[in-house]
C-alpha positions as CSV (number, residue, x, y, z in Angstrom):
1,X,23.3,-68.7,-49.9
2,X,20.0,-67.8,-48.5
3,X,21.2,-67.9,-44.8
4,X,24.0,-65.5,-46.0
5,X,21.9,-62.9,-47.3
6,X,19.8,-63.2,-44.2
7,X,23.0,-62.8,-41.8
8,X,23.3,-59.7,-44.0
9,X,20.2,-58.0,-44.2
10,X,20.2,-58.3,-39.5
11,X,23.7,-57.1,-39.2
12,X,22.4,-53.9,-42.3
13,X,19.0,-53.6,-39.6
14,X,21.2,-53.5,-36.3
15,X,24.1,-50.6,-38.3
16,X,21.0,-48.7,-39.1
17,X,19.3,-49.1,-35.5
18,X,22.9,-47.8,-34.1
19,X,23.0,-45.3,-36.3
20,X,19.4,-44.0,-35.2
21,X,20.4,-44.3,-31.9
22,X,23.4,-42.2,-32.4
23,X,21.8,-39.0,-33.9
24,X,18.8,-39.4,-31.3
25,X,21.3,-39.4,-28.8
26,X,22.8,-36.2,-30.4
27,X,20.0,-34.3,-30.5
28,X,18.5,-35.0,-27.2
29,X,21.9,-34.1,-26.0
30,X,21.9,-30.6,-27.9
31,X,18.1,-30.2,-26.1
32,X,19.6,-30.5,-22.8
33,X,22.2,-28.3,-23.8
34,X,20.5,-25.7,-25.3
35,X,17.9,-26.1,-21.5
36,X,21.1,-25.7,-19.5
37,X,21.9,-22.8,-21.2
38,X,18.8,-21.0,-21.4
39,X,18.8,-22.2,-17.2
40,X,22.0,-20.5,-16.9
41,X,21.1,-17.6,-18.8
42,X,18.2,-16.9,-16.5
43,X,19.1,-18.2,-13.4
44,X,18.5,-15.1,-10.4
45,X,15.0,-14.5,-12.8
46,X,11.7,-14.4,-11.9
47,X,9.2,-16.0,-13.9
48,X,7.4,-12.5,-14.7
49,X,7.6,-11.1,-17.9
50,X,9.6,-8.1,-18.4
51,X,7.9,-5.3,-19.7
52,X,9.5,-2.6,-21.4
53,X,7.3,0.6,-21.9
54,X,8.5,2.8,-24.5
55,X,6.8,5.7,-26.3
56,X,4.3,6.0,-29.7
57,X,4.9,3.5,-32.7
58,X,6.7,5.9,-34.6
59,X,9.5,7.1,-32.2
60,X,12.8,5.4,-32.0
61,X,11.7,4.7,-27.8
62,X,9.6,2.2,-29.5
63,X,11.8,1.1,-32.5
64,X,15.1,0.4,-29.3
65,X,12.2,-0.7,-26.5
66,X,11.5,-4.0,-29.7
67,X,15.4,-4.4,-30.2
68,X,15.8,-4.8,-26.7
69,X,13.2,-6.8,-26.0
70,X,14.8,-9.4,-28.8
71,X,17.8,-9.7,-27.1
72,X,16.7,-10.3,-23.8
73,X,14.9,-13.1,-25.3
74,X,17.4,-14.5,-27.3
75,X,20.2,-14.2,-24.8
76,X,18.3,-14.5,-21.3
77,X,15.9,-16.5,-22.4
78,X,13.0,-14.1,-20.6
79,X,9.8,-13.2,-21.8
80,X,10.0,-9.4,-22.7
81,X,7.2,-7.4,-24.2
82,X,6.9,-4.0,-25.1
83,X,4.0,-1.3,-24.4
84,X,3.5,1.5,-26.2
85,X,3.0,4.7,-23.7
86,X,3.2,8.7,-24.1
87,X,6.9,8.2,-23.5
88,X,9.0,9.9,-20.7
89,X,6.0,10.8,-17.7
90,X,4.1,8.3,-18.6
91,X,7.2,6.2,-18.6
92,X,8.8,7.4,-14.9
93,X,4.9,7.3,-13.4
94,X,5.0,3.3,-14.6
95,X,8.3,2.9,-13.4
96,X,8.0,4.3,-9.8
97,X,4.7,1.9,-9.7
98,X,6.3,-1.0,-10.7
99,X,3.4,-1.4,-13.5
100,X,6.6,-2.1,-15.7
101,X,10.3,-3.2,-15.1
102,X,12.3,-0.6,-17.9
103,X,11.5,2.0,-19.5
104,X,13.0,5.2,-21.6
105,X,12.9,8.6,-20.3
106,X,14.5,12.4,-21.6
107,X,16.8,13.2,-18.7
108,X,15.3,16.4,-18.0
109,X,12.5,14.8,-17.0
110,X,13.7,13.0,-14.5
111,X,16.1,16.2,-13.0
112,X,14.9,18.8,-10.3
113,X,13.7,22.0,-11.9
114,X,15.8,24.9,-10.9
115,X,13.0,26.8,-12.9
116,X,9.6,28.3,-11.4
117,X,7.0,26.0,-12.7
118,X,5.7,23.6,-10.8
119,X,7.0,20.1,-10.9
120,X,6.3,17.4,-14.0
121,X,7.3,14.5,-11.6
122,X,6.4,14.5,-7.9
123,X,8.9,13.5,-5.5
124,X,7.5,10.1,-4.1
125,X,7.5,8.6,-7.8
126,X,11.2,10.3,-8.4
127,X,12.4,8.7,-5.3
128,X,11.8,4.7,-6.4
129,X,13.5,5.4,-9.9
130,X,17.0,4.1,-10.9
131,X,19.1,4.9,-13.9
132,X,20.6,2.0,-15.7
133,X,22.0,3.6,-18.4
134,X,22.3,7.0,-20.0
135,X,22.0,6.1,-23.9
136,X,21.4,8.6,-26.9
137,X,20.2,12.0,-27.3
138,X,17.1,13.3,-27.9
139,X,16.6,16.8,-30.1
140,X,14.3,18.7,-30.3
141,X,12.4,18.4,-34.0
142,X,9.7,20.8,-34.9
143,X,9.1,20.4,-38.3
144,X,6.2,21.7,-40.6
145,X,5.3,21.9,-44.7
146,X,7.4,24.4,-46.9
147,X,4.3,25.7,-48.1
148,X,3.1,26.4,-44.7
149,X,6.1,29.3,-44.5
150,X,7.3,28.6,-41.0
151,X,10.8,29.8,-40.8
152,X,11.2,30.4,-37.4
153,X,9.6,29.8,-33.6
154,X,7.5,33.5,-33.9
155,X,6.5,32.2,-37.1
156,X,4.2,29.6,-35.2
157,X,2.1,32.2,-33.5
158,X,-1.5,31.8,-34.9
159,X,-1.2,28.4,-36.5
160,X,-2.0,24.9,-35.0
161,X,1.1,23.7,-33.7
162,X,0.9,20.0,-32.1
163,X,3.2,20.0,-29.5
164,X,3.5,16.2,-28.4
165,X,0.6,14.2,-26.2
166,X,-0.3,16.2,-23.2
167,X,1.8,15.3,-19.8
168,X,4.3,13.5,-22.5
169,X,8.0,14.9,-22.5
170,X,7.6,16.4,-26.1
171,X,5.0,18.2,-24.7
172,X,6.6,19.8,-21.7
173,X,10.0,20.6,-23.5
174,X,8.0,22.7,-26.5
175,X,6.0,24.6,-24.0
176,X,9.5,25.2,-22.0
177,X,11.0,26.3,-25.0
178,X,8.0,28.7,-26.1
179,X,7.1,29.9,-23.0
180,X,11.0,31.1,-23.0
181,X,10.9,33.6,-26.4
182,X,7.2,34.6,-24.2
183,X,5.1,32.8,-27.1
184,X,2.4,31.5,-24.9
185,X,-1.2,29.1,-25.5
186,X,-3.0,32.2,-26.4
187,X,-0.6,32.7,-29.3
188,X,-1.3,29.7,-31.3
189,X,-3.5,26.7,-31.3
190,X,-2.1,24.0,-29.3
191,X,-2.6,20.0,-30.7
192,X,-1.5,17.9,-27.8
193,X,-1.1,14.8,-30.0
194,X,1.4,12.2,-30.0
195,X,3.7,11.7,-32.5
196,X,2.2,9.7,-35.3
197,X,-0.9,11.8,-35.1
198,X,0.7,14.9,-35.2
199,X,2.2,14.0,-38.9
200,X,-0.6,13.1,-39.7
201,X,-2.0,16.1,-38.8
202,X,0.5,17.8,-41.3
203,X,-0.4,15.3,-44.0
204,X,-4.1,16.2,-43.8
205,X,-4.1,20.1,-43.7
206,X,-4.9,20.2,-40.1
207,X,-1.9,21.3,-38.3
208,X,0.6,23.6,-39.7
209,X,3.7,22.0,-37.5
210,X,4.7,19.7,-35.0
211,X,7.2,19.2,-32.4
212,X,8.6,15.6,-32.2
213,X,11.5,15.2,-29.2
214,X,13.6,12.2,-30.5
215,X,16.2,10.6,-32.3
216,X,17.4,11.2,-35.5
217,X,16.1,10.1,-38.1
218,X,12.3,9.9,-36.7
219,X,10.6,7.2,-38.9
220,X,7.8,9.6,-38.8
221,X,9.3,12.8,-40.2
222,X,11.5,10.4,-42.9
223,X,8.0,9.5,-44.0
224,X,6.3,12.8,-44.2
225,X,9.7,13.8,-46.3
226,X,9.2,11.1,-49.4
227,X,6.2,12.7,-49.7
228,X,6.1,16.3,-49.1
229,X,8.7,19.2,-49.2
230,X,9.4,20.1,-45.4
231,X,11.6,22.3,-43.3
232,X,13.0,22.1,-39.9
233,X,12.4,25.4,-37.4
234,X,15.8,25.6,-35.5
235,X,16.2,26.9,-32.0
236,X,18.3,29.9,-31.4
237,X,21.4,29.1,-29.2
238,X,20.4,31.8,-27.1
239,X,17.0,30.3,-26.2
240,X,19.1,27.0,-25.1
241,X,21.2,28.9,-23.1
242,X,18.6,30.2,-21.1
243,X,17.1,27.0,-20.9
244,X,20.0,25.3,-19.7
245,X,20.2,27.8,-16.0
246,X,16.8,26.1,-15.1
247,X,16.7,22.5,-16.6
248,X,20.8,21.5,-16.5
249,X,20.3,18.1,-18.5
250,X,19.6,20.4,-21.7
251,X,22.3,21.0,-24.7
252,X,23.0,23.1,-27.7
253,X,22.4,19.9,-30.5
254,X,22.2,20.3,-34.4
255,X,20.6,17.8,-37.0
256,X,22.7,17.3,-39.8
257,X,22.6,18.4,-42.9
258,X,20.2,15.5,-45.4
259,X,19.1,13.7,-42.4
260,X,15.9,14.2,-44.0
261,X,15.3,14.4,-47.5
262,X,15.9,18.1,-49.3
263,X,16.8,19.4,-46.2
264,X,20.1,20.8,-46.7
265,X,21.9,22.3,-43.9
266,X,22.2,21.8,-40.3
267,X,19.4,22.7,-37.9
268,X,20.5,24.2,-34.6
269,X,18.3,22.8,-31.6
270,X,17.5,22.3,-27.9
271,X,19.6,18.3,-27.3
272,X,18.6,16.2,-24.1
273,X,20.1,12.7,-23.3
274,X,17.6,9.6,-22.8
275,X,17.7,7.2,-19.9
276,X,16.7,3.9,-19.6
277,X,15.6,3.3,-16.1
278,X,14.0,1.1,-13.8
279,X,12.5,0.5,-10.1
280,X,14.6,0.9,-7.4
281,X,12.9,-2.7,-5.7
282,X,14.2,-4.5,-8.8
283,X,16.6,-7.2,-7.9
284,X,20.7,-6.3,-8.2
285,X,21.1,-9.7,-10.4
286,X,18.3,-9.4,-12.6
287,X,19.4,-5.5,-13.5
288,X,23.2,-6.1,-13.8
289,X,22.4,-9.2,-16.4
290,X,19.9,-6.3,-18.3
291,X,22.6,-4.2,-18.3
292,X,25.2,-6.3,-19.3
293,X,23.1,-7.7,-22.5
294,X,22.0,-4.6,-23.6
295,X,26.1,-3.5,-23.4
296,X,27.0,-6.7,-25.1
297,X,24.5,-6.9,-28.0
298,X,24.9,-3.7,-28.8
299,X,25.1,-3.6,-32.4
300,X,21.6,-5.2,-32.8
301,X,20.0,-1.9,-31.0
302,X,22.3,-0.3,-33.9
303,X,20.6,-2.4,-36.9
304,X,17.1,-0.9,-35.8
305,X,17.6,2.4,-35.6
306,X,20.8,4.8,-36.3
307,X,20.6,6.5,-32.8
308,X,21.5,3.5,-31.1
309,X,25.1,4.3,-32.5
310,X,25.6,7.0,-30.5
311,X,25.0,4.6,-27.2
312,X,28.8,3.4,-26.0
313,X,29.4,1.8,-22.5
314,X,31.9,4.7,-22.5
315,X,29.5,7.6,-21.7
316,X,26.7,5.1,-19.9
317,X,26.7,7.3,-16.5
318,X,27.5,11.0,-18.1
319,X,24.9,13.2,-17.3
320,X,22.8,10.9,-15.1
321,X,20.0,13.0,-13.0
322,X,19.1,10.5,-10.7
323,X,21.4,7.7,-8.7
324,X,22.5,4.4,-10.4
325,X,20.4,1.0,-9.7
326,X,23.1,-0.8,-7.9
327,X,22.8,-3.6,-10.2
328,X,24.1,-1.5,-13.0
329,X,26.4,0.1,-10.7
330,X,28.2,-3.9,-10.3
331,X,27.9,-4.3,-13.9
332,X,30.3,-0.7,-15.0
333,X,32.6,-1.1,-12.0
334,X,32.9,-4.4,-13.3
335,X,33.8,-2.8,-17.0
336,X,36.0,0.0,-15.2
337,X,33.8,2.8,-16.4
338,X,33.1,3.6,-12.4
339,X,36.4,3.4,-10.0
């Protein structure tokens, strides 16, 4: 009886060593999958990391740039990273330097001045700069206290207006659309402070309004709403009209009506598309799978921020001021959006 127990209790060891084996099997298995995969994913990469450089922490460049950098992780399998710059110069200057691989940028930025001023971007940086997509638009969003009693742009003379970080692309599109209605430096007290600062700036009794280029709804002015009654200053359709014969990549846009709360009806404003660009020396492969992913994976761009639903593969070369990377180029003629 003994020996039969004993014959049992091996044959119970050498089913349970099997089945050991088995699920060890599995697994290592589903490693060398999940290796070959990721291998796949990034094969024509580099072993750099990818940096994306996007704008201040409370701008939706920032909010897209982290998305972004998600999914090229989790589909690539790359290291991406995202830095925190004054957004659109600072961005194109980075670029054109290769100091970073992508990067957001206002189109008008990025377009020949047809205007007198001299130019934001000099021509040897514009020159090694590729589009790789045109995405959402940016508007214009100058936005100050009720109590402050800033109704309109002539309003602002007098009072400390921030008007984005200096060299930023906030900054030059306020002083392009004041210098327009002839409301000059000497007129008010220019802040040049980035975003985050400049609502602050509003919180603490220090400036009286600021000027925030960006999507809707900027985390930063939904915040400064909970808390405070605010208003939005629109800008007269005839200003952007005027604008529009020396910058081209400038639009009439409007901000809905309760984008922010208590404010109750549409505010009419100066609209400009944002790029997301890159070097020209970057390789075709490694730009047409970045193009593809961000195409692809769409909707988690959309979960982070609401502007990211206004980005379609439909209109990703409308309104481009500068040529297409060729590996983005591959990537729509691929999709049928170029012939």
């Amino acid at each position: 009886m003994k020996r039969y127990i004993g014959v049992a209790l091996v044959f119970c060891l050498l089913f349970i060593i099997a089945v050991l084996n088995r699920d060890l099997l599995t697994i290592h298995k589903e490693k060398e999958n999940s290796t070959d995969s990721n291998a796949k994913a990034s094969e024509g990469f580099d072993d750099k990391p990818l940096t994306i450089v996007t704008g201040g922490p409370t701008g939706v460049y920032f909010q897209l740039g982290n998305a972004l950098a998600r999914v090229y992780g989790e589909k690539l399998g790359i290291q991406a990273s995202v830095e925190t710059t004054d957004a659109s110069v600072e961005n194109i200057s980075k670029i054109a330097q290769k100091k970073a691989e992508l990067g957001f940028s206002m189109a008008d930025m990025l377009a020949s001045s047809r205007g007198k001023e001299k130019a934001v971007i000099n021509k040897k940086d514009l020159s090694n700069v590729r589009a790789v997509a045109s995405l959402y638009p940016n508007y214009m969003q100058i936005v100050a206290l009720k109590s402050a009693r800033i109704h309109t742009l002539q309003d602002l003379k007098g009072k400390n207006v921030v008007v984005g970080a200096l060299g930023s692309g906030t900054e030059v599109l306020a002083m392009r659309i004041l210098n327009s209605m002839d409301i000059s430096t000497q007129n008010f007290h220019a802040r040049f402070l980035p975003f985050s600062e400049g609502i602050e700036g509003i919180k603490n009794g220090t400036a009286d309004a600021a000027f925030l280029s960006s999507g809707y709804p900027n985390s930063g002015i939904t915040e400064l709403a909970s808390t405070n009654e605010i208003e939005l200053i629109s800008v007269p359709e005839e200003v952007t009209e005027k604008l529009k014969k020396s910058y081209p990549p400038l639009g009439s846009g409007m901000i809905p009506a309760d984008t922010y709360k208590d404010v109750n009806t549409e505010t009419k404003t100066v609209m400009v598309k944002n790029l997301l660009i890159t070097n020209k020396d970057m390789p075709q492969k490694k730009v047409y799978e970045l193009t593809k992913a961000l195409f692809e994976n769409i909707e988690e761009l959309e979960q982070t921020n609401s502007s990211a639903e206004k980005i379609t593969l439909a209109k990703a070369v409308e309104q481009l001021p500068l040529p297409l990377h060729s590996g983005a180029k591959k990537y729509y003629e691929e999709k049928g959006i170029i012939k």
